[in-house]
C-alpha positions in Angstrom: 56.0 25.1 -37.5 52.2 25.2 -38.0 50.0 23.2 -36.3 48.8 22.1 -39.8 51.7 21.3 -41.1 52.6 18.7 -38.1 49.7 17.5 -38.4 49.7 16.3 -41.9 51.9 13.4 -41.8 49.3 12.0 -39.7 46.3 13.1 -42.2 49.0 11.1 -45.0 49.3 8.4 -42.7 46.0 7.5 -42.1 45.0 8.2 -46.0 47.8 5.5 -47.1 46.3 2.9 -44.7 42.8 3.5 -45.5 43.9 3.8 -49.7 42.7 0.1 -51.2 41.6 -1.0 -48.0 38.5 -3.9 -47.9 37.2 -2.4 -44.3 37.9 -0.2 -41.8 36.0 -0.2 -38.6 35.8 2.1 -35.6 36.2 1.3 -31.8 35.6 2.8 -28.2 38.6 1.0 -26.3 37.6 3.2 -23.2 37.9 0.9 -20.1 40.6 -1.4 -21.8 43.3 -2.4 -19.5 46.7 -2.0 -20.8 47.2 -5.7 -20.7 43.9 -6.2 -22.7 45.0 -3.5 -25.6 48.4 -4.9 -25.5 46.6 -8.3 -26.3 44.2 -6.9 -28.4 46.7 -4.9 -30.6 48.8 -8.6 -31.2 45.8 -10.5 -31.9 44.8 -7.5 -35.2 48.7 -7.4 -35.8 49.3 -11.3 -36.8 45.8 -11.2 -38.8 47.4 -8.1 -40.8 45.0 -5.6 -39.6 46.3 -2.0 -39.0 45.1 -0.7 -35.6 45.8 2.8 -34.2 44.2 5.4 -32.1 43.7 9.0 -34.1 41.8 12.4 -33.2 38.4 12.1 -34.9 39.5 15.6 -36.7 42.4 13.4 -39.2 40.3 10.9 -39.5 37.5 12.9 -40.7 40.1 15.0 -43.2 41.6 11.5 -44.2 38.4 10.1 -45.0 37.1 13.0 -46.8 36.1 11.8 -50.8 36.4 8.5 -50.1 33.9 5.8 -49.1 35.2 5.7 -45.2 33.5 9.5 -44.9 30.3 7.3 -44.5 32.2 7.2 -40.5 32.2 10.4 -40.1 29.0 11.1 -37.1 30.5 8.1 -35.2 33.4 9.9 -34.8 32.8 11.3 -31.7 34.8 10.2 -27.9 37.9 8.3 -28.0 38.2 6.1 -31.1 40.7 3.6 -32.5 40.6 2.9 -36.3 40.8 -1.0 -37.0 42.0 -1.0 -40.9 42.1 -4.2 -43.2 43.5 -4.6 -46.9 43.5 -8.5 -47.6 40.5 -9.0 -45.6 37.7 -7.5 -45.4 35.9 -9.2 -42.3 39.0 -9.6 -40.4 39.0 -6.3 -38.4 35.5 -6.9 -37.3 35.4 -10.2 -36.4 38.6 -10.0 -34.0 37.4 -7.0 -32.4 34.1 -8.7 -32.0 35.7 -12.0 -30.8 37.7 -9.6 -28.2 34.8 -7.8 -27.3 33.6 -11.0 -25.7 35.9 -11.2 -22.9 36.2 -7.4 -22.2 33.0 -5.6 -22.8 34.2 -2.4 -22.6 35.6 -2.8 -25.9 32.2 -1.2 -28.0 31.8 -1.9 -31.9 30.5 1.9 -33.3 30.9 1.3 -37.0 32.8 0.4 -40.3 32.7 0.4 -43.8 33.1 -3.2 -45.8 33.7 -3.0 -49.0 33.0 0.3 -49.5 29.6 -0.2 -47.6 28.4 1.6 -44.1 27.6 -0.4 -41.8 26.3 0.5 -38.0 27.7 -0.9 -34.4 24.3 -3.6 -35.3 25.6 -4.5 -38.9 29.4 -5.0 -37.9 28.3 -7.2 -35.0 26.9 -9.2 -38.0 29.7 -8.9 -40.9 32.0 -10.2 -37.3 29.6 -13.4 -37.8 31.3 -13.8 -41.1 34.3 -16.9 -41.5 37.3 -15.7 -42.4 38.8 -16.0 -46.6 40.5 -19.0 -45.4 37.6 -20.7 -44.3 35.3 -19.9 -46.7 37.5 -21.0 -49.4 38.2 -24.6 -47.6 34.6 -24.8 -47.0 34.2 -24.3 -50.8 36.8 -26.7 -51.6 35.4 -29.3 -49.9 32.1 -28.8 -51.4 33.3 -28.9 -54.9 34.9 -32.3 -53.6 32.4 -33.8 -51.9 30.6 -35.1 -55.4 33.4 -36.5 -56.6 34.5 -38.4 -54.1 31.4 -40.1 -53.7 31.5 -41.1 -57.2 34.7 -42.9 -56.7 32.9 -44.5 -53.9 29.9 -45.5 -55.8 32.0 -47.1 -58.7 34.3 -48.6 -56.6 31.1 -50.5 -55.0 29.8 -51.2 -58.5 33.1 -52.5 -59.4 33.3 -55.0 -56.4 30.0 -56.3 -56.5 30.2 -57.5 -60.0 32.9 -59.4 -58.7 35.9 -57.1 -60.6 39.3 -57.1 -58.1 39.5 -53.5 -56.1 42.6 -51.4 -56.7 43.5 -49.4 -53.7 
């Protein structure tokens, strides 16, 4: 068998997990014990992001007409590819988090949403709350002015004297 032709299961496999994904972002994991990347690798794993260590080469070929080619010059040393499909800050923020405790873990780049962003710019989208959070944060917005409504009639209501129903 060809080189090639063992090789392109991988090309397939990376393709697939980088198809409809909402980020993707690249890692140097040099220096990682194998108790930190068997920590690390759990951690991505319950928070549904893909995470796997290809040559830059299938990468590059997976990537090629899509919006990940944008990684293509930071794929250069050893790199692990951090994928996401639900979402699209998840990849970055965990790795980020991680990166914390073992700084030999080093953010090169990613694309969000079909935008490039460098190590600089991930390090930022990591600031970002996850989908979950946002959306509570937004709920409790929306509910904030309405429940002080209630309060404010219920007030009204008791000072003019009228019984207060619980």
């Amino acid at each position: 068998m060809a080189k090639v032709e063992l090789k392109a299961p991988v090309v397939e496999e990376i393709a697939s997990a980088l198809d409809g994904a909402a980020s993707a972002v690249l890692v140097d994991y040099r220096g990682l014990t194998v108790e930190q990347d068997t920590q690390l690798r759990k951690s991505l794993r319950e928070n549904g992001v893909i995470y796997k260590v290809y040559k830059n080469t299938l990468i590059k070929r997976a990537a090629a007409g899509t919006a990940f080619e944008a990684l293509d010059p930071d794929l250069e040393g050893p790199t692990a590819l951090a994928v996401s499909k639900t979402d699209a800050t998840a990849p970055a923020r965990i790795l980020a988090d991680f990166a914390k405790n073992a700084p030999q873990l080093e953010l090169k780049s990613g694309v969000v949403e079909g935008t490039y962003y460098d190590a600089a710019g991930i390090a930022q989208i990591a600031t970002i709350p996850g989908r979950e959070i946002l959306l509570g944060r937004l709920l409790g917005s929306m509910n904030s002015p309405i429940a002080n409504l209630a309060r404010v009639l219920k007030q009204i209501a008791e000072k003019d004297g009228a019984p207060a129903e619980a």
